[in-house]
C-alpha positions in Angstrom: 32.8 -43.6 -8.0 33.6 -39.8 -7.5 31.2 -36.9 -6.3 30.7 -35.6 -9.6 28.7 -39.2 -10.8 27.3 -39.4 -7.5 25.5 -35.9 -8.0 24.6 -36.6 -11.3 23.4 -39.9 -10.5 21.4 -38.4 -7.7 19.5 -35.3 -9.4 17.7 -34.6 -12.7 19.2 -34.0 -15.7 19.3 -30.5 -16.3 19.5 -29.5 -12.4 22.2 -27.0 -10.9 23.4 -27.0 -7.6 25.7 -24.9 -6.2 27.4 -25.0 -2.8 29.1 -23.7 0.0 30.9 -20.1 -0.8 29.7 -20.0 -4.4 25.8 -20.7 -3.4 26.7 -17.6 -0.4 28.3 -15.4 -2.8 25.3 -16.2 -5.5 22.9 -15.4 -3.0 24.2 -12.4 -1.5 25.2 -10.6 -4.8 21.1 -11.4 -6.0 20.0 -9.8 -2.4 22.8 -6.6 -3.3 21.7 -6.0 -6.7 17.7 -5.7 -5.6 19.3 -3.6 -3.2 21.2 -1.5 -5.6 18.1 -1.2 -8.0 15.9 0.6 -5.2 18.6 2.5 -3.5 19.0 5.7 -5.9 15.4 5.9 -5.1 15.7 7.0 -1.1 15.3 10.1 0.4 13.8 13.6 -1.1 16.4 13.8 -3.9 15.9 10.3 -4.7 15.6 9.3 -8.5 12.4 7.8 -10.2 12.3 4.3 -12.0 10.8 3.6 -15.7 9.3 0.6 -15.7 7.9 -1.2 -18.9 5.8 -4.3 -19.1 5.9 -7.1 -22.3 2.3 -4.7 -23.0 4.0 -1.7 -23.5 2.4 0.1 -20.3 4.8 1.8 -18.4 5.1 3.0 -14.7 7.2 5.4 -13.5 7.6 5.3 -9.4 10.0 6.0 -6.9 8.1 3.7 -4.2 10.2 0.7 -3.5 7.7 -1.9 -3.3 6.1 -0.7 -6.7 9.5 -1.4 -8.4 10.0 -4.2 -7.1 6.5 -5.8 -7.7 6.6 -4.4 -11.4 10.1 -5.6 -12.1 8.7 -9.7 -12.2 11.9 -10.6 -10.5 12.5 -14.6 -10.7 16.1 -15.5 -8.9 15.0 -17.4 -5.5 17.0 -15.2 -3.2 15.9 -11.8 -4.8 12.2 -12.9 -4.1 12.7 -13.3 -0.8 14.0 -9.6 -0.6 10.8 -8.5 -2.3 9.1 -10.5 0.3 10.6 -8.0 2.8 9.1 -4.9 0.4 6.2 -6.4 0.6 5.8 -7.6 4.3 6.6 -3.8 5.5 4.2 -2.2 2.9 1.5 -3.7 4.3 2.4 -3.9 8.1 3.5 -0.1 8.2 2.4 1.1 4.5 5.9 2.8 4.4 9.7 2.3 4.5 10.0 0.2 1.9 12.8 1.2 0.5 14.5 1.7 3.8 14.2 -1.6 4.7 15.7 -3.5 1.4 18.6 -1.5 1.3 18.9 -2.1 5.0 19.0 -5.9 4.5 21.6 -5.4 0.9 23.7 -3.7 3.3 23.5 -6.6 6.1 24.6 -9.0 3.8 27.4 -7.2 2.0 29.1 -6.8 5.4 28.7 -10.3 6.0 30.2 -11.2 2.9 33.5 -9.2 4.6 33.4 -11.2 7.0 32.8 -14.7 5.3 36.1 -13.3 3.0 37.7 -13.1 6.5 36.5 -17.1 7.1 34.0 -16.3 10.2 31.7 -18.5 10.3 28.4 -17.9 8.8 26.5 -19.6 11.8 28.8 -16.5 14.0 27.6 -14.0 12.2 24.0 -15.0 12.7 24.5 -15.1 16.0 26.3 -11.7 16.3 23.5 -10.4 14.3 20.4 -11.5 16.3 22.3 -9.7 19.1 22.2 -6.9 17.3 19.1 -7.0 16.2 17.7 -7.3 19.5 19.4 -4.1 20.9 18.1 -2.1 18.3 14.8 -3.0 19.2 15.4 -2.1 22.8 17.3 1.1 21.7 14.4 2.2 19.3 11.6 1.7 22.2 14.0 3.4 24.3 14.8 6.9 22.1 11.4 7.0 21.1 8.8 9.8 21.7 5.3 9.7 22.4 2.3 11.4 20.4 -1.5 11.5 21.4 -3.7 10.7 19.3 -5.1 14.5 18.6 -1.6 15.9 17.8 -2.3 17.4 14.8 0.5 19.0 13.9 3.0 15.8 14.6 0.7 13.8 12.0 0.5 16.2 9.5 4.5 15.9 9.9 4.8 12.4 9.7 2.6 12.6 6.4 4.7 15.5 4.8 7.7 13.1 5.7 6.0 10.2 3.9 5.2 12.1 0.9 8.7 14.4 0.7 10.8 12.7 -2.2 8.0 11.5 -4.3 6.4 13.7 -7.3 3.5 14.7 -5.0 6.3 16.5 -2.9 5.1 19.8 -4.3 1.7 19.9 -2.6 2.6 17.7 0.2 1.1 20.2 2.8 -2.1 20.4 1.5 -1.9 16.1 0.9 -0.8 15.9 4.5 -3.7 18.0 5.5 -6.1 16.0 3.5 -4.4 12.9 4.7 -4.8 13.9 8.4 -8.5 15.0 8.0 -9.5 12.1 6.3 -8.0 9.4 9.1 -9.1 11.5 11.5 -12.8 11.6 10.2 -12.9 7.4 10.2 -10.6 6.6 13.2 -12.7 5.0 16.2 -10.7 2.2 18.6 -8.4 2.0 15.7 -8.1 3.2 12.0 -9.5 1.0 9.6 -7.8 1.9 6.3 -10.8 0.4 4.2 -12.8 2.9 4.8 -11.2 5.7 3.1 -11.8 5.5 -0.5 -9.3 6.6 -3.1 -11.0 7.5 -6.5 -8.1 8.7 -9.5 -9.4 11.4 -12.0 -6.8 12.9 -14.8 -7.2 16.4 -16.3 -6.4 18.7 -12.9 -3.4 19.6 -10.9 -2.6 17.9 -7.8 -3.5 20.9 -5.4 -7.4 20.3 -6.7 -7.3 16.8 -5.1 -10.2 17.0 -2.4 -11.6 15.4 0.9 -15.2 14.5 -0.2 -16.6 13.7 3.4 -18.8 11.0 2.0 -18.2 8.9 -1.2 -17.9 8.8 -4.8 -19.1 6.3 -7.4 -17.9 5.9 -10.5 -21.5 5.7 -11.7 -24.1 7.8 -13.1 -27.6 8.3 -12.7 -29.3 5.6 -14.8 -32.3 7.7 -16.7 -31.9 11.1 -18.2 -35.0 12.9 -16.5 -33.4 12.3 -13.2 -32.4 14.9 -11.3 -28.8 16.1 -11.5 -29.2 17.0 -7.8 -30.7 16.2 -4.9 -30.4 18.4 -1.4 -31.0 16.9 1.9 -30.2 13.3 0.7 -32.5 10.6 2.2 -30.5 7.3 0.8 -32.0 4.2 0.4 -29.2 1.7 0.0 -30.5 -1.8 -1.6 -28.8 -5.0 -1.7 -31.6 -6.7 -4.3 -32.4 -6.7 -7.9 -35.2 -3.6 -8.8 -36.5 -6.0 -11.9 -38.7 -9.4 -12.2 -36.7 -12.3 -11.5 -36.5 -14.9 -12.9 -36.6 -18.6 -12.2 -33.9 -20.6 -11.2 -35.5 -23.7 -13.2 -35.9 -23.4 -16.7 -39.7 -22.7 -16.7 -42.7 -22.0 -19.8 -45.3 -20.2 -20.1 -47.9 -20.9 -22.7 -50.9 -18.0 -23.1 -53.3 -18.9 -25.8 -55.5 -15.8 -25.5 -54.1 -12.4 -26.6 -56.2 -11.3 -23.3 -53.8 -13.3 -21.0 -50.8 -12.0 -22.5 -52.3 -8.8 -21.6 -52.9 -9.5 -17.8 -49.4 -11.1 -17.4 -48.1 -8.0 -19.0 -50.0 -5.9 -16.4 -49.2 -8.3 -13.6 -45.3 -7.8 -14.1 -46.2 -3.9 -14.3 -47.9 -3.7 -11.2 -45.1 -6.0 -9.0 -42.4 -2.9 -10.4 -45.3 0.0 -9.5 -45.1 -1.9 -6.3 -41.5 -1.6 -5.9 -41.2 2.1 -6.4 -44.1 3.2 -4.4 -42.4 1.4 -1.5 -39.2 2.9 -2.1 -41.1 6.6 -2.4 -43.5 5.8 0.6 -40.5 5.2 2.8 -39.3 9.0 2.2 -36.4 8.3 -0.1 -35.2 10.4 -2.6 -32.0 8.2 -3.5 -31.6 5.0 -4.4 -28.1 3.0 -4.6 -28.9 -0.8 -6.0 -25.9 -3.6 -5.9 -27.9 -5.0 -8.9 -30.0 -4.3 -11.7 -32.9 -1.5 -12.3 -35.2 -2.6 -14.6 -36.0 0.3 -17.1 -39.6 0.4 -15.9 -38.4 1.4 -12.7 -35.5 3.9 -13.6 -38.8 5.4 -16.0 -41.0 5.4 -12.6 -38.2 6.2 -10.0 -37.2 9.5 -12.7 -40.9 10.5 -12.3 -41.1 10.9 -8.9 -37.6 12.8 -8.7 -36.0 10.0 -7.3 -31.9 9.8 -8.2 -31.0 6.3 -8.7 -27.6 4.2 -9.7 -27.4 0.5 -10.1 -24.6 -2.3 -10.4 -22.8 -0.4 -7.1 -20.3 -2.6 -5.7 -20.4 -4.2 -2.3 -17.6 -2.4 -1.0 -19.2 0.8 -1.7 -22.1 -0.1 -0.9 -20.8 -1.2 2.9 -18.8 2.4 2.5 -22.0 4.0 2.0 -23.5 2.8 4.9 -21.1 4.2 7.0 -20.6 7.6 5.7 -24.4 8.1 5.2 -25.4 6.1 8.7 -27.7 3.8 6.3 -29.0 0.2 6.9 -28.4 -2.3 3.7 -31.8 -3.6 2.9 -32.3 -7.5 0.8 -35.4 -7.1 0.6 -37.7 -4.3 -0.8 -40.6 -5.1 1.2 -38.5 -4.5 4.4 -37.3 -0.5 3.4 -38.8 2.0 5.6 -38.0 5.5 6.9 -35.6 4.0 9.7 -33.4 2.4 6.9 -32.6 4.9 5.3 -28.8 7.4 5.1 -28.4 11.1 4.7 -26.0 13.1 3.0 -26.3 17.2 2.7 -25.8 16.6 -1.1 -26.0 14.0 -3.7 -24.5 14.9 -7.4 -23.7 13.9 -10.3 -20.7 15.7 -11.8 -18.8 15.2 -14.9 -14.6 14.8 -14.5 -12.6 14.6 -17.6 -15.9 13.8 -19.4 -16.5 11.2 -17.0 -19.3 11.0 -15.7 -19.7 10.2 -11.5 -21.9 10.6 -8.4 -20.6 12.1 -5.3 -22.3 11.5 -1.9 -20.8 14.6 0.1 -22.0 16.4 3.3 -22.3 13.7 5.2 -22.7 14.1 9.1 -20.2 12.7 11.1 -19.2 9.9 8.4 -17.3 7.1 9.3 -15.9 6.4 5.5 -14.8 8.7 3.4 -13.4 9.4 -0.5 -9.9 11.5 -1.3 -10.5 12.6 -5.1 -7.3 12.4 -6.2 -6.1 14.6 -9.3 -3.3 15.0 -11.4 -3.2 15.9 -15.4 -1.6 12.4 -16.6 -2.3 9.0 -15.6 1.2 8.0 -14.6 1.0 11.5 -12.3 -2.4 10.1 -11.0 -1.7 6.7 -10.2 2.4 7.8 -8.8 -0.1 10.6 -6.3 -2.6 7.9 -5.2 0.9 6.0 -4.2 1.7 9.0 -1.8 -0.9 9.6 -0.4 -1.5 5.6 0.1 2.0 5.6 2.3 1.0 8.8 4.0 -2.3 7.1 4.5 -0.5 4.1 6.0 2.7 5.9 8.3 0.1 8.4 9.8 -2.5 5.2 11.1 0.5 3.4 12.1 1.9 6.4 14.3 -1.7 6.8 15.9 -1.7 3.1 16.4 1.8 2.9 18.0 1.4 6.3 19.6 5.7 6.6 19.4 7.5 8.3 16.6 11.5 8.8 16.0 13.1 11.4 13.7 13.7 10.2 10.2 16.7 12.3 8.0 18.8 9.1 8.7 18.7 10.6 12.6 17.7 7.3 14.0 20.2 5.4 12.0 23.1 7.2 13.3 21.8 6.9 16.8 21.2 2.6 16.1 24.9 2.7 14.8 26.1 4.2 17.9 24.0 2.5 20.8 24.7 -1.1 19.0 28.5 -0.2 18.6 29.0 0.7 22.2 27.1 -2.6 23.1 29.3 -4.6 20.6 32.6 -2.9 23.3 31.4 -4.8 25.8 31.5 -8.9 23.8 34.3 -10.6 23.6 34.0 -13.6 21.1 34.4 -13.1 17.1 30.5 -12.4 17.3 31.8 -8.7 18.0 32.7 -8.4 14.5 29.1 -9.4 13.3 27.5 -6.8 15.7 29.9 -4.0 14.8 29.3 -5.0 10.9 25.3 -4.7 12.1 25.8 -1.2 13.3 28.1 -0.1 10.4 25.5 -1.3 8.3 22.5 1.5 10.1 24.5 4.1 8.0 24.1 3.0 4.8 20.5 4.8 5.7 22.5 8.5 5.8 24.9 7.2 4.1 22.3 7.1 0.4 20.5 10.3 1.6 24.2 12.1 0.7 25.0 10.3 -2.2 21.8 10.8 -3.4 21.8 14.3 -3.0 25.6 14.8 -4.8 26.9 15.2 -1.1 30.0 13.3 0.1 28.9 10.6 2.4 32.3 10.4 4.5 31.8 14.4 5.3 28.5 13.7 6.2 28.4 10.5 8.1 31.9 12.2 10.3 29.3 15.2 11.1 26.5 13.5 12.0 28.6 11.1 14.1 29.8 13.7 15.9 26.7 15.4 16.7 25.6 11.9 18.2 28.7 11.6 20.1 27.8 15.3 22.0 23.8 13.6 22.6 22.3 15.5 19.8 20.1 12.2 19.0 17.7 13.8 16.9 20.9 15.1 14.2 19.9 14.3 11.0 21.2 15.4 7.2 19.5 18.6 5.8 20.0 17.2 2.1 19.6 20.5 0.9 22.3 21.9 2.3 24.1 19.2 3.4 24.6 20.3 7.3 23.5 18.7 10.1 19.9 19.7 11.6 17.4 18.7 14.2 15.4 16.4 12.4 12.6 16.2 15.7 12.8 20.1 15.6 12.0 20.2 11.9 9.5 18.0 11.8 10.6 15.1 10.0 9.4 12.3 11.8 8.1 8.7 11.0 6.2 6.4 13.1 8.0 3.9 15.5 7.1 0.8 13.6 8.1 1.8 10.3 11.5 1.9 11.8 11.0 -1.5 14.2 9.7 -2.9 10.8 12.2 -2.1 8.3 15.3 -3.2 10.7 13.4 -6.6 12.4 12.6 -7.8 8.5 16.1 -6.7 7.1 17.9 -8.7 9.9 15.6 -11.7 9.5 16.1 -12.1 5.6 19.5 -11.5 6.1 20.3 -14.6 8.4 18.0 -16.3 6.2 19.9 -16.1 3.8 23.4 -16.6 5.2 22.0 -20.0 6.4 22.0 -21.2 2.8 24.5 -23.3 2.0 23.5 -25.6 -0.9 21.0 -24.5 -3.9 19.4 -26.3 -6.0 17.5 -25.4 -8.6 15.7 -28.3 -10.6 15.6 -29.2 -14.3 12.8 -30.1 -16.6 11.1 -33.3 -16.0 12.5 -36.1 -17.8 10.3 -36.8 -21.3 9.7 -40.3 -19.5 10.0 -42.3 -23.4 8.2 -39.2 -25.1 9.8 -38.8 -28.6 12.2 -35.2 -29.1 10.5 -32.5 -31.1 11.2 -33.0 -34.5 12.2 -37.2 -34.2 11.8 -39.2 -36.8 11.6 -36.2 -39.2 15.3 -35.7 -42.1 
């Protein structure tokens, strides 16, 4: 019996299997073309990606793990570069791109080398090698930042938001960026509690710092006020309405008095509930659940501002920014409970109506209003800033940074090819095929900006070679510059991130030798659609 009836005897009808080179060259063209989508996309003169869904909504993004998440991709292998998108977005919230093109590049100068019959199992080897020394070299060339340097992360933001359609106003999104982690940073920077709230119909350069929060709620009766100075906020994790039972339960009144009395007794229990909430000093009320009209009617009379159906996540914001205890229980709200905020508003956006909780002393979560005059603008802005958001906390985390304008690359490229000198087995090849594969970084940045990448990478090279470590592209005019110098810096684990990931999918990968991909159940005596019928 031959290996053909063997297999077939062995698997499902309908299954594929592919092995040796062709399941290598399968997977490493899938990884290269996920590569090549993404890779126009790198760098401030990068290109933007229109992305329709079967709905007809459309995004339009230059942010590599938003293209990739939006694209649905299916093949096996592609996934598992996604993965890598993925992972670094929400280890370092940046670099994305970076680190997909890295690992395309990995595995197309493997595929050289597996033309050149080294062994795949070699070239893992020569890889992890490599891998290794650039994370030495990285720690090594790095620089350190305190944690008060403004200036260096208001750098590393403007970095993070260069190339994207926010670019225009990235100083003043850097600033905002800055102040905001600032404000909520303590041991570490909790990312959670900085609220980002999207409104349409503004230019980006009116997106604010509110140093408190905003709801997407309004007040819930008319004769509230609008606005309310010197903000005493009760924050109330209970229903403001009669309960009811859990049990299915009846009451049966047979004189029209009764009726009466009950109908008093339930007014009286929601008097109750709002002279407590006035006794205790409040003046504004944030519920989790329901307000029962009698009580928006009663709270609106004694000038009380009130919102309801607020969502636990604000509500916990809220109690950090306004220094407020969450209350369960009515009957346990006093003076001591309660926030404070300079001002509490509501405002109309866009015709939409919202509350803002600003002025807040010392608050340890805070709201960037972001604004654009389309929702694709919006949503591609609230992207910016989220990465911004993500390399600066990262960089105050790490307390290192490295230059970025494919600086670091060149200098990985270098260090790893001077180390690959000093082996002697055919694992050199796979280490000098790691470092060629660093330049594909500066390498994009030229080709991306019309430049020619052999002019450029020869330059920059050169620069390396005289100890200029910091020599990065200047895309603009396509001469070499100090990238330290000029400010364009990224945090040291976006870097450590983007090359550790890109190496480990790569030898992943090249340990695949066999793929199999299954086919449909068999029908197991089930009739075939349409049997039986002329």
């Amino acid at each position: 019996m031959n290996n053909s009836n063997q297999q077939n005897q062995l698997l499902n009808e309908g299954t594929s299997r592919d092995q040796g080179r062709t399941a290598q060259r399968m997977n490493i063209l899938a990884a290269k073309l996920v590569a090549e989508t993404v890779r126009t996309t790198l760098g401030p003169q990068g290109m933007d990606k229109m992305i329709v869904d079967s709905l007809g909504e459309v995004v339009i993004t230059n942010d590599g793990a938003t293209i990739l998440r939006e694209m649905n991709i299916e093949h096996p292998t592609a996934k598992m570069i996604v993965e890598i998108a993925k992972t670094q977005e929400h280890e370092v919230g940046d670099g994305t791109t970076t680190a997909v093109v890295l690992a395309g590049e990995l595995l197309r100068q493997a595929e050289e080398l597996l033309e050149q019959n080294i062994h795949p199992t070699v070239i893992i080897k020569g890889y992890r090698m490599a891998a290794r020394t650039a994370a030495k070299v990285l720690e090594n060339v790095s620089e350190d930042i305190g944690k008060q340097e403004t200036t260096i992360l208001k750098n590393i933001a403007m970095t993070s938001i260069t190339g994207k359609v926010a670019e225009n106003a990235k100083e003043h999104l850097a600033n905002i960026v800055v102040q905001a982690i600032k404000q909520v940073v303590d041991e570490t920077v909790d990312l959670e509690n900085i609220k980002l709230e999207t409104k349409t119909g503004s230019g980006v350069d009116n997106t604010e710092l509110i140093k408190g929060i905003v709801l997407d709620k309004e007040k819930t009766h008319n004769n509230m006020p609008t606005v309310v100075d010197k903000a005493r906020i009760a924050l109330i994790d209970a229903a403001l309405e009669i309960q009811s039972t859990d049990t299915d339960s009846k009451i049966s009144i047979t004189d029209p008095s009764k009726l009466q009395e009950f109908l008093d007794m339930e007014e009286n229990m929601l008097r109750k509930i709002v002279d407590k909430i006035a006794s205790s000093g409040a003046n504004v009320v944030f519920c989790q659940k329901g307000i029962d009209d009698f009580v928006q009617y009663l709270l609106a009379q004694k000038g009380i501002y009130a919102c309801r159906r607020v969502k636990k996540s604000d509500l916990k914001k809220l109690a950090k920014a306004t220094q407020g205890t969450i209350i369960t229980n009515v009957k346990d709200l006093s003076k001591e409970h309660l926030g404070t905020a300079g001002k509490v508003s509501e405002v109309e956006i866009n015709e939409e109506p919202m509350t803002i909780i600003a002025e807040c002393k010392n608050p340890k979560a805070v709201t960037i209003l972001i604004r654009a005059s389309t929702e694709h603008l919006v949503d591609e802005v609230k992207r910016a800033i989220e990465d911004a958001l993500g390399t600066v906390a990262s960089a105050i985390k790490a307390k290192k940074i490295v230059a970025g304008a494919g600086a670091i690359e060149i200098e990985l490229a270098r260090n790893i090819k001077h180390y690959s000198s000093k082996l002697s087995g055919k694992e050199q090849l796979a280490v000098e095929a790691f470092a060629k594969s660093m330049e594909i970084i500066p390498k994009t940045l030229a080709e991306n900006a019309g430049l020619d990448p052999i002019d450029v990478l020869t330059e920059l090279r050169a620069a390396h070679d005289r100890g200029e470590k910091w020599a990065g592209l200047d895309v603009y005019s396509g001469k070499t510059l100090d990238a330290m110098k000029k400010g364009i810096v990224e945090p040291l684990p976006v870097k450590t991130q983007a090359v550790a990931s890109a190496s480990e999918v790569a030898v992943m990968i090249l340990r695949i030798d066999d793929v199999i991909i299954a086919g449909n159940e068999p029908s197991q005596g089930r009739p075939n659609p349409g049997e039986g019928f002329e």
